[in-house]
N, C-alpha and C positions, 0 to 999 in steps of 0.2 A: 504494500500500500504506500503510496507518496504521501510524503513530509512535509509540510510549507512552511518556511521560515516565516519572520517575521518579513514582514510587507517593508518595501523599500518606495515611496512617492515619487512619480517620476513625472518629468516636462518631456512633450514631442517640441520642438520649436526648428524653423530652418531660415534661413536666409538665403534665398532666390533656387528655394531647393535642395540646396547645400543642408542636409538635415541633421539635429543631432537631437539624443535622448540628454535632457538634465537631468542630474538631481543635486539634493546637496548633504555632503558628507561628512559634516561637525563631529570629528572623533569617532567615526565609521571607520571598522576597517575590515576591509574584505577582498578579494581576489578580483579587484579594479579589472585588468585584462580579459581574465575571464568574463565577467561582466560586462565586458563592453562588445563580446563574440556573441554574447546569446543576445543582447535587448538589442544588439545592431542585424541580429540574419531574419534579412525580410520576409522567411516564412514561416519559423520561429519564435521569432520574440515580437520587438517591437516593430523597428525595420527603422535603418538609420545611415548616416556616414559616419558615428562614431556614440562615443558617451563623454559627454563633458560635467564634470565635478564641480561645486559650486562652493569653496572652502574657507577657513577664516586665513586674514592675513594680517600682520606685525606691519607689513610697510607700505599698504594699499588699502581700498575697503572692501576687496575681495580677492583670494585666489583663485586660478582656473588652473585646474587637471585636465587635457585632453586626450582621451584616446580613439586611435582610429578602430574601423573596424577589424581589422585582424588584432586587434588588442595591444599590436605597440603606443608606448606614449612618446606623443608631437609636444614639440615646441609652443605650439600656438595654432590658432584659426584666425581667417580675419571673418568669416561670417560667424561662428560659431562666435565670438567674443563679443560682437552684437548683441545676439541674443543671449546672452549670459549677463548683460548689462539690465535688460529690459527683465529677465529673469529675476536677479536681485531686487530691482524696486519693486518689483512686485508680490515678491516672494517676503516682503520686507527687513530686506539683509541691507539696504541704505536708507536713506530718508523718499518716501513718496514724490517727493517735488525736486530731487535732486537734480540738477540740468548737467550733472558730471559725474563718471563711476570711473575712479581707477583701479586697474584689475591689476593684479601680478599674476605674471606667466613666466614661461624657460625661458621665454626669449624680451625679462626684464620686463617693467612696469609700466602698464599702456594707458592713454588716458582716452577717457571715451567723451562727446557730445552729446547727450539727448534729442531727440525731435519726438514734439509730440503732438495726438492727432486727441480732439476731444477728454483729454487728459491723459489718454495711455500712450505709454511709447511704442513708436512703430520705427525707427530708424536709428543712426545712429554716427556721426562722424568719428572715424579711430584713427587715434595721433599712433600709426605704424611702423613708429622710429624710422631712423635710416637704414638704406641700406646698405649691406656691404660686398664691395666686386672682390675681396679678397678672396682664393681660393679655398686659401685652409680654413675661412668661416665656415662654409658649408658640412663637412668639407669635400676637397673634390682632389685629386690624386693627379696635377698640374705644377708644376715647378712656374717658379714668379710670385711676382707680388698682385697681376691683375691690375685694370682687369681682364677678364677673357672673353672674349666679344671674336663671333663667327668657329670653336671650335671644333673643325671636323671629325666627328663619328660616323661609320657606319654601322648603322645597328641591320642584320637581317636582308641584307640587299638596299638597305634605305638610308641615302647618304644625308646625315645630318651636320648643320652648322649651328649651336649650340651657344648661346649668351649666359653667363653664370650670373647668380645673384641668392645672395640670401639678405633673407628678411627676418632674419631670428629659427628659420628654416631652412633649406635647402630648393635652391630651384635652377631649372635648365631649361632653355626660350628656344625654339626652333622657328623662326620665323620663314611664313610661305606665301607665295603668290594666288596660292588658288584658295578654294572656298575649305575652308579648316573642316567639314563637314566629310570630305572625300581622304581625309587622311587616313590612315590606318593604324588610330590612336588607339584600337584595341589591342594591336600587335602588336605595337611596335613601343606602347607605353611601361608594359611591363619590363619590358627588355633594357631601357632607359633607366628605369626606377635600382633594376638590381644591377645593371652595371658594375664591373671594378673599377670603376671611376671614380666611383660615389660609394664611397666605403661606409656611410650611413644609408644608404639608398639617396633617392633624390625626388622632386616632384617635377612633371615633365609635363611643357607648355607647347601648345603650335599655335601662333598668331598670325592672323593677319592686318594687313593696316587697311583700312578702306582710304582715313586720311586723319592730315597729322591730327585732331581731335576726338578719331574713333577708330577701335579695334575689336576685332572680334575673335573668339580665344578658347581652347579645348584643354582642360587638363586631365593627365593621369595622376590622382592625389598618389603619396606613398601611402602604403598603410591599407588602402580605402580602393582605388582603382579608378574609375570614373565618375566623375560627379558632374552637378547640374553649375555647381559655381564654386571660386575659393579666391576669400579675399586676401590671402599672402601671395598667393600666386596672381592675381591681376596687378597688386602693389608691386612685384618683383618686375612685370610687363612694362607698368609704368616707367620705373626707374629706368627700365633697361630700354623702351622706347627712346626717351629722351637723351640717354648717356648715346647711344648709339647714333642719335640723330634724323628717328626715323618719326617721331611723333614729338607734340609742342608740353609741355611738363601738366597742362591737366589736358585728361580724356573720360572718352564711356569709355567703359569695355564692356562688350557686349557677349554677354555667356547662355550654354543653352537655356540657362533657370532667369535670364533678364540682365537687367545692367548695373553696371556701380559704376561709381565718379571715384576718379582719382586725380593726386596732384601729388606734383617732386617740383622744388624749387631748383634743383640741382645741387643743394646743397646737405638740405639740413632731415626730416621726417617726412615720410609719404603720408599723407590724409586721405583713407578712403572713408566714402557713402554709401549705407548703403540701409535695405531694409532688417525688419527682424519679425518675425514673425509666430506668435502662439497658436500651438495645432491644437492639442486636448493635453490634459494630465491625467493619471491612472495610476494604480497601485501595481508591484512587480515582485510576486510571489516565485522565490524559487523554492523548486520541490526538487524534495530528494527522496529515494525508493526506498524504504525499510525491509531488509531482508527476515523475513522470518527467521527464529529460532530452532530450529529441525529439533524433532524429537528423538531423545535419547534410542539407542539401537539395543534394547537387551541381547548379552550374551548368550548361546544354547548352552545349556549345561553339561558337565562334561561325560561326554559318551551316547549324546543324545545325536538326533540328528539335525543338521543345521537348517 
């Protein structure tokens, strides 16, 4: 007969599809990874891009844990931190009217904007920090200091030209002429991601420019696989549009789950835009199977027959 633990509360929330399961884990401690495979497999559990933790923090007014769905844990999300803003005030882990949430995450302490629609928050501008074209931030397995702009891979028969950037994460920019739609980011993302390049794996981009103030853009998350959107990966586009000289320092980028606004001055933090969105909340019972007790086997006594 199955067991039910005690019930764990959980948030569905996504941004432009980019979806993840909250919850929040004040002195919780339990098998996070595992946790984050079963309420992320869409037939399963919940069905998600990942589990994001909602935690207390010493040097912000919240922490975030993020994990993807294969259960490693990331650096950071730029949608999922959206909604982990709008989660806290509502959740009341800030103050209701707070027009500001700063989060700590791995990739150091991010500060967020509020936008609100009829009193609730639906968006969110996030100071993205800079980023950095050095290689060993990522890291990436390239001799120099960066940055690295056009490096050729072939992965698979499919010759890549490859822009590095991290954002507190790892990412790699393949930019194309044609419609990003006809790439063979099924194939040829996973093959990117586990590279000996990228000795933490990596997150892998195809963009294209329509013009310099809009881009349209497919990624393979690490961890997760394909998603509808991901806002370190459009902030790495960003930086890496501009450094390159291919787009003006703010854009759309336009992803399959909609668009976010970004901006690089060239210098200093990427700021993107974007939504956040509440699906349902629910309760997350894990069961576990009680094996019965077998019943004792009397011995035949001796000389009898067995």
């Amino acid at each position: 007969m199955p067991v039910y633990t005690r019930a764990m509360r959980v948030t569905k929330m996504h941004g432009l599809g980019n979806d993840y399961v909250f919850a929040r884990a004040d002195g919780d401690e339990r098998d996070w990874s595992g946790l984050a495979r079963r309420v992320s497999d869409r037939h399963f559990g919940v069905g998600s891009d990942g589990l994001i933790l909602a935690l207390p923090s010493r040097v912000a007014d919240l922490r975030m844990r993020m994990f993807n769905a294969d259960g490693s844990e990331a650096e950071m999300c730029g949608n999922g931190i959206r909604c982990l803003a709008r989660y806290a005030v509502e959740e009341g882990m800030v103050a209701p009217d707070a027009d500001a949430v700063a989060i700590e995450t791995l990739a150091g302490v991010l500060t967020l904007e509020l936008f609100r629609e009829d009193g609730a928050v639906t968006a969110a501008r996030v100071d993205m920090g800079p980023p950095n074209f050095d290689p060993a931030s990522l890291p990436a397995a390239v001799d120099g200091p960066g940055p690295v702009v056009d490096l050729p891979l072939e992965v698979d028969g499919v010759a890549l030209r490859l822009t590095l950037v991290s954002m507190g994460n790892p990412h790699a920019i393949h930019w194309i002429g044609d419609d990003v739609d006809a790439f063979p980011l099924e194939r040829i993302g996973p093959l990117v991601e586990r590279h000996p390049l990228f000795p933490n794996r990596v997150n892998f981009q195809v963009v294209r420019v329509l013009d310099r103030g809009h881009v349209r853009h497919r990624v393979w998350e690490r961890g997760t696989g394909l998603t509808l959107a991901s806002g370190t990966s459009a902030s790495a586009v960003c930086a890496a549009g501009r450094l390159t000289g291919r787009t003006d320092g703010a854009i759309v980028d336009s992803l399959p789950g909609g668009d976010l606004e970004l901006a690089w001055d060239g210098e200093g933090s990427v700021f993107m835009t974007g939504p956040a969105t509440r699906v349902f909340d629910a309760d997350w019972h894990e069961a576990r199977v009680r094996t019965p007790a077998r019943a004792p086997v009397d011995s035949a006594p001796s000389g009898g027959t067995p």
